[in-house]
DSSP file (Angstrom, degrees, kcal/mol; ACC not computed):
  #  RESIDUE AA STRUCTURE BP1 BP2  ACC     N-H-->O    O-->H-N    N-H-->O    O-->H-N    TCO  KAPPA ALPHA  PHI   PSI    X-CA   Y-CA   Z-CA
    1    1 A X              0   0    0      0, 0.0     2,-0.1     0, 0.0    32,-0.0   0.000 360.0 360.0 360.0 135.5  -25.8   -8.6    5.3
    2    2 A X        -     0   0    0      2,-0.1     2,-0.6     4,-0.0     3,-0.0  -0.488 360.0-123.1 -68.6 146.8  -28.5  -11.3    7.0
    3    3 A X    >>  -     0   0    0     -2,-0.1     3,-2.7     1,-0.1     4,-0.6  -0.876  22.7-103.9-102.1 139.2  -29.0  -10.0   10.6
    4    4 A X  H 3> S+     0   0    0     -2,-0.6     4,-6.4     1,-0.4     5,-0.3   0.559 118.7  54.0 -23.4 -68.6  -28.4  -12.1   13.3
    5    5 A X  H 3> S+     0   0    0      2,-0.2     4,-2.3     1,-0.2    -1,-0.4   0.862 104.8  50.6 -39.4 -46.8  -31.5  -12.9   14.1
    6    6 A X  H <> S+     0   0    0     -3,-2.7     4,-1.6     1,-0.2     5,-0.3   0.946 114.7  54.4 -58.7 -44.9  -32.5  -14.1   10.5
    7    7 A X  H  X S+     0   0    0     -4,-0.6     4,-2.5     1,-0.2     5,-0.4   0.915 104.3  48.7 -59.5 -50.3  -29.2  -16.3   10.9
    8    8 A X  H  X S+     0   0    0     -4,-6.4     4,-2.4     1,-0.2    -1,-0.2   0.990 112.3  47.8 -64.3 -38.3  -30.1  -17.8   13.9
    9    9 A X  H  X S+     0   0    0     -4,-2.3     4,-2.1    -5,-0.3    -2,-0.2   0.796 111.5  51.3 -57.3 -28.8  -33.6  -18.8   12.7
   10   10 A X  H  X>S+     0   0    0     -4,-1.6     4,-3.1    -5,-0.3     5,-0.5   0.893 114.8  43.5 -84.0 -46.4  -32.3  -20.2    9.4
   11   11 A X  H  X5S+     0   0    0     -4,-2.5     4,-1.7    -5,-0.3     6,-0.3   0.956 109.4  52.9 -59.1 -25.4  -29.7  -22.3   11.4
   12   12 A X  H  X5S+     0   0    0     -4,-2.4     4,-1.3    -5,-0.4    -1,-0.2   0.998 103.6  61.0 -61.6 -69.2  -32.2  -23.3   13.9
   13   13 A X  H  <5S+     0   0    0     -4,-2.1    -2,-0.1     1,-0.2    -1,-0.1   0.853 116.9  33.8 -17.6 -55.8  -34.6  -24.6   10.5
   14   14 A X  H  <5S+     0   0    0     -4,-3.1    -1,-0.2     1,-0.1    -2,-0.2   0.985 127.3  41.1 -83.3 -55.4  -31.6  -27.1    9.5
   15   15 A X  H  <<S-     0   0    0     -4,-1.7    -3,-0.2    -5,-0.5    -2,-0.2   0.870  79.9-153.5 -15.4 -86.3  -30.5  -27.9   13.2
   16   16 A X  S  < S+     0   0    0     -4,-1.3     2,-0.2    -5,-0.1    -4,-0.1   0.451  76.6  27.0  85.5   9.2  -33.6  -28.2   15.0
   17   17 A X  S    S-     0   0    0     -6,-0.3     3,-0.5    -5,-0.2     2,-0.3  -0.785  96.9 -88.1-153.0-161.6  -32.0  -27.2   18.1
   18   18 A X  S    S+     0   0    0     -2,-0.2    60,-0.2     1,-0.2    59,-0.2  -0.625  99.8  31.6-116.6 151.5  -29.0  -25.0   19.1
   19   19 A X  S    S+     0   0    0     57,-0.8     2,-0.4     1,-0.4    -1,-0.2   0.705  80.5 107.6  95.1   3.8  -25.4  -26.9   19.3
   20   20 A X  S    S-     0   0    0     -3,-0.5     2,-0.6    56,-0.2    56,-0.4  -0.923  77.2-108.1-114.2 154.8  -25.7  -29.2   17.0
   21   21 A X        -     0   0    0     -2,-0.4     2,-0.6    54,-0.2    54,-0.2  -0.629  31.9-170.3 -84.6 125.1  -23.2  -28.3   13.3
   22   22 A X        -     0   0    0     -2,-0.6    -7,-0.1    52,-0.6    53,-0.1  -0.853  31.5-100.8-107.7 101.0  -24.8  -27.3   10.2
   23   23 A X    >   -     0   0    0     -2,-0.6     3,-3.3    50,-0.1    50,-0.3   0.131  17.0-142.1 -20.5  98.4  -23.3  -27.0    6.9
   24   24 A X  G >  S+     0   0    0     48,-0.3     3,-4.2     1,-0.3     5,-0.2   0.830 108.3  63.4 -53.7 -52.0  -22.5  -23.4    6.2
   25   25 A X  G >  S+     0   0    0     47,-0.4     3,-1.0     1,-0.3     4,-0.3   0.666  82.5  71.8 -17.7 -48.2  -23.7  -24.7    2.7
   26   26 A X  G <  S+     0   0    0     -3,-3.3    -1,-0.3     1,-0.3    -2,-0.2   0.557  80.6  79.0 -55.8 -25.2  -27.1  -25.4    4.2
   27   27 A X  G <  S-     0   0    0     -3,-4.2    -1,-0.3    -4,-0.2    -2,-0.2   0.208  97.5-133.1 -78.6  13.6  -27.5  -21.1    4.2
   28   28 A X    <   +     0   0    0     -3,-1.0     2,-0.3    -4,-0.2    -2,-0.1   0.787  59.2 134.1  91.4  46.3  -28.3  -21.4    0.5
   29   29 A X        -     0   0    0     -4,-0.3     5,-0.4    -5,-0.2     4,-0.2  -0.768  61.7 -87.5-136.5 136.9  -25.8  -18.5   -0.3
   30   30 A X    >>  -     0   0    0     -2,-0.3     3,-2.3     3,-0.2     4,-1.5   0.548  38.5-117.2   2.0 122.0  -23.1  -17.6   -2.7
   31   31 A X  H 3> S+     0   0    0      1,-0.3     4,-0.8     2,-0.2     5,-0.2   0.749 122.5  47.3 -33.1 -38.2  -19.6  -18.6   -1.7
   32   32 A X  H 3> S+     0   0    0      2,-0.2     4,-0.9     1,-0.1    -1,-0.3   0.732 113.9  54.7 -78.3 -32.8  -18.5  -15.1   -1.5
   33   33 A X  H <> S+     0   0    0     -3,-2.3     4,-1.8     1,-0.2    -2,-0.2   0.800 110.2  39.2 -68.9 -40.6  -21.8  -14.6    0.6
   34   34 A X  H  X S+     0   0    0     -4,-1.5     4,-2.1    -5,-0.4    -1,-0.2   0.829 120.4  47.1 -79.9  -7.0  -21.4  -17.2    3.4
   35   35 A X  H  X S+     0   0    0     -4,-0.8     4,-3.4     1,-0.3     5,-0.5   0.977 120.2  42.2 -92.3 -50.0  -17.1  -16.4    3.6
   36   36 A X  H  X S+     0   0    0     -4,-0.9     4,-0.6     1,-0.3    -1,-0.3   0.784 122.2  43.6 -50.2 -52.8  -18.2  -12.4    3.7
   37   37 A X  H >X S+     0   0    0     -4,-1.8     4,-1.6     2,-0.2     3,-1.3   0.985 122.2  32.8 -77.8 -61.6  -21.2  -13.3    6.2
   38   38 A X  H 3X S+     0   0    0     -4,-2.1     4,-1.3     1,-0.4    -2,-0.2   0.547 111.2  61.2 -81.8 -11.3  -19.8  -15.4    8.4
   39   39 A X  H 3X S+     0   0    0     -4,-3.4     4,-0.7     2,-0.2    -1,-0.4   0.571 111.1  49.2 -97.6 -24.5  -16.2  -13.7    8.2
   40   40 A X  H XX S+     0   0    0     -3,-1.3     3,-2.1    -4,-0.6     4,-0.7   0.963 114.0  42.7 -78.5 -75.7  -18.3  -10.4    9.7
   41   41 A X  H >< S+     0   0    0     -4,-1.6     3,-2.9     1,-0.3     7,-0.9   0.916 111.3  53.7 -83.4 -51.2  -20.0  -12.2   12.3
   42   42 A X  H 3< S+     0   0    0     -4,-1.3    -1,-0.3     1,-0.3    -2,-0.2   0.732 102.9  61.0  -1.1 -64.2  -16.8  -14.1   13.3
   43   43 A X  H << S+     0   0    0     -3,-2.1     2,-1.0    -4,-0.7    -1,-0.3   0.547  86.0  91.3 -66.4 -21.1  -15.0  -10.9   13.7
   44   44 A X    XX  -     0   0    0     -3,-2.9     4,-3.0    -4,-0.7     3,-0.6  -0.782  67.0-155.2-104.3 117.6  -17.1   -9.9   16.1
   45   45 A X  T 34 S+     0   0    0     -2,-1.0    -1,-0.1     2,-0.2    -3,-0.1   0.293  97.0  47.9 -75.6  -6.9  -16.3  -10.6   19.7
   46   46 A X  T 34 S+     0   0    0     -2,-0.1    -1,-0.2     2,-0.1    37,-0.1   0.340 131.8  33.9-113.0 -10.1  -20.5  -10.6   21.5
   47   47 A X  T X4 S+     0   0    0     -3,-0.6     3,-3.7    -6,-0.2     2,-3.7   0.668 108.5  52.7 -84.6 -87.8  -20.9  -12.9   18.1
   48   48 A X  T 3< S+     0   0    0     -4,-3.0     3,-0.3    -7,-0.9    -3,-0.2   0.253 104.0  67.3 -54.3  20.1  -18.0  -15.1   17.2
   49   49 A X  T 3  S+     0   0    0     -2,-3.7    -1,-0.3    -5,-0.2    -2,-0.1   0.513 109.0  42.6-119.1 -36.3  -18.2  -16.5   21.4
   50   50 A X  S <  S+     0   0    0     -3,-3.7    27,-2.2    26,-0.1     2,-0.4   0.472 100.5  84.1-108.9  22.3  -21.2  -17.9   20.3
   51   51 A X  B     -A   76   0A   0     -3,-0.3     2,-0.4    25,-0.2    25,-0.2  -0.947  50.2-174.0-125.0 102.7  -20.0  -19.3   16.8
   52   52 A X        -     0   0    0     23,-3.9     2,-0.2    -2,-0.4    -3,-0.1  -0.999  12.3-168.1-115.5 132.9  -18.1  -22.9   16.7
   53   53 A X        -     0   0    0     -2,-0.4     2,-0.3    21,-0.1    21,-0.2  -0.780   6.8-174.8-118.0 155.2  -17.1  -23.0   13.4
   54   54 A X  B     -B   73   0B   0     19,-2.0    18,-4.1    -2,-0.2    19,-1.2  -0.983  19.4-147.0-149.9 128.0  -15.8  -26.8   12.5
   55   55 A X        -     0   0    0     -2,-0.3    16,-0.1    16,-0.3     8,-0.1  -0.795  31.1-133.1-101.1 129.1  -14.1  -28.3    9.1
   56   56 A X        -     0   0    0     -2,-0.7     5,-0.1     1,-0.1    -1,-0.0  -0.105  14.4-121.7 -77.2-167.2  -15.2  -32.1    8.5
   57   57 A X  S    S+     0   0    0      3,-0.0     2,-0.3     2,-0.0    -1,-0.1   0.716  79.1 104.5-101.4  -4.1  -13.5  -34.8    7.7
   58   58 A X    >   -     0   0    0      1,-0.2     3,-2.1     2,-0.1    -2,-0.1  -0.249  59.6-150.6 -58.1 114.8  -15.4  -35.5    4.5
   59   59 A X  T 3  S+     0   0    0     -2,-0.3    -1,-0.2     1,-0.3     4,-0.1   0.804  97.5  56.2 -64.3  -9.6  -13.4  -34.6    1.7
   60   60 A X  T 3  S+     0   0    0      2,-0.1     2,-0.4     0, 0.0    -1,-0.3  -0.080  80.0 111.7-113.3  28.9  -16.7  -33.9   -0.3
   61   61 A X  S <  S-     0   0    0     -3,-2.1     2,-0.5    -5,-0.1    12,-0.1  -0.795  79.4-107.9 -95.1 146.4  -18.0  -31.4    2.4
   62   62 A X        -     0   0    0     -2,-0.4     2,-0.3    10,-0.2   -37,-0.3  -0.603  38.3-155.0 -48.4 106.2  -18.1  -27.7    1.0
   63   63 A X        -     0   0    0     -2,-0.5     9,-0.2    -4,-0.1     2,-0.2  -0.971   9.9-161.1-132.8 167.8  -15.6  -25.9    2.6
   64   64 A X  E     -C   71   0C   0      7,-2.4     7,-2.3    -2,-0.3     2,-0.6  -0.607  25.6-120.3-147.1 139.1  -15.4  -22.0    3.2
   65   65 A X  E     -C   70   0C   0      5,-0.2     2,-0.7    -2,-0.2     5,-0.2  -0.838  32.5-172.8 -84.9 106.6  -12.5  -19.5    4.0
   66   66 A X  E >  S-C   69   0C   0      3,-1.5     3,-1.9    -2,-0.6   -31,-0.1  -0.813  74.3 -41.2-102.5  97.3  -13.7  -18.0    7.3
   67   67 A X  T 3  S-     0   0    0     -2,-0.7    -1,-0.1     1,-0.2     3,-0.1   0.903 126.8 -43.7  50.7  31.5  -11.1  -15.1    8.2
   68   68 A X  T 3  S+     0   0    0      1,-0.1     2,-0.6     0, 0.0    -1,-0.2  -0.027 113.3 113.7 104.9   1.0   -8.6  -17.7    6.9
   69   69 A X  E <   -C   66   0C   0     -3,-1.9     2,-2.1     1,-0.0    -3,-1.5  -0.790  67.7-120.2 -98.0 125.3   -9.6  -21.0    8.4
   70   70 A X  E     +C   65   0C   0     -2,-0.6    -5,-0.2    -5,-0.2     2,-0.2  -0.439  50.4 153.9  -6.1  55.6  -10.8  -23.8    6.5
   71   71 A X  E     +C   64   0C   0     -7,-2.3    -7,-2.4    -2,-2.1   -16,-0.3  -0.892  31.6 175.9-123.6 163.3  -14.6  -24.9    7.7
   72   72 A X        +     0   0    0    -18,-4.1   -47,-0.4    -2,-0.2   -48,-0.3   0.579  64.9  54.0-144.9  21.6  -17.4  -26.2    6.9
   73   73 A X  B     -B   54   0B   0    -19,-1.2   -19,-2.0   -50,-0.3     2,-0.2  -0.658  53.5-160.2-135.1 159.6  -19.7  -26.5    9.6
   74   74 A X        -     0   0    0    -21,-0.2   -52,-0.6    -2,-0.2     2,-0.3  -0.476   3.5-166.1-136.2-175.3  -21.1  -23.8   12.1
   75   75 A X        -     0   0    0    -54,-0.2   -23,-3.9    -2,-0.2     2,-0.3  -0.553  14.6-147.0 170.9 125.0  -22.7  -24.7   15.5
   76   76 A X  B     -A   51   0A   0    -56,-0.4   -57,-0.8    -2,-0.3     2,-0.2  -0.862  13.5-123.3-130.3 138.8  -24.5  -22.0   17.0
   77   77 A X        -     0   0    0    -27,-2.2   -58,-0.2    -2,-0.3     4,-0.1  -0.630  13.6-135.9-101.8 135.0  -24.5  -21.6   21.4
   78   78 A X  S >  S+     0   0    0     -2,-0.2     3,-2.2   -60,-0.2     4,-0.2   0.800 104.7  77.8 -26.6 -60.3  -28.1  -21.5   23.0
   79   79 A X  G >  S+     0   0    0      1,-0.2     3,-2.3     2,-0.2    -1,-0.1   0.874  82.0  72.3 -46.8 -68.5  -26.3  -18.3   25.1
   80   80 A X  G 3> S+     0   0    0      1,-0.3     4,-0.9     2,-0.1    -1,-0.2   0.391  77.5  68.7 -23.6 -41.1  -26.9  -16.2   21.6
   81   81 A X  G <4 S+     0   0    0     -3,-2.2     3,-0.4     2,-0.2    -1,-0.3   0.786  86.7  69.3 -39.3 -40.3  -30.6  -16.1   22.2
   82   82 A X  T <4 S+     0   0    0     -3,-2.3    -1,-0.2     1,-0.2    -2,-0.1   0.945 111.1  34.2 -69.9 -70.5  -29.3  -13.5   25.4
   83   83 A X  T  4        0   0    0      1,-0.2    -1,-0.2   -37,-0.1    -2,-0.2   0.505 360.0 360.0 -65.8  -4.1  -28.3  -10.7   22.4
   84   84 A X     <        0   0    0     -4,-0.9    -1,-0.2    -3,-0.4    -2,-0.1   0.432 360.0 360.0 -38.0 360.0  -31.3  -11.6   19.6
């Protein structure tokens, strides 16, 4: 599993700052990798608070079974930095 930190840095890459949505696609990892990754961090309640997970409206966006919702976007809260 990528550790938090490495996740925030990689989202940050494609962002460029913290709040803005980034294609879970954009983490360059297996399907089974981002549901599995993001379905962990999700589940966890001093994570998922800082996790807005978002499906577009593009029918041609990638989208990922997170704990059973439909998304395909992430947006990651500034606050996270307080548990890095």
């Amino acid at each position: 599993m990528m550790p938090l930190r490495q996740l925030v840095e990689r989202y940050l890459s494609h962002a460029g700052a913290f709040g803005k949505p980034v294609p879970l696609a954009a983490f360059a990892l297996s399907p089974a990798e981002t549901e599995r990754l993001f379905a962990a961090y999700d589940e966890d309640y001093h994570i998922s608070r800082f996790l807005d997970f978002s499906e577009a409206a593009d029918p041609q966006a990638r989208r990922f079974s997170v704990n059973g919702a439909a998304v395909t976007h992430v947006a990651v809260d500034a606050e996270i930095q307080s548990i890095l």
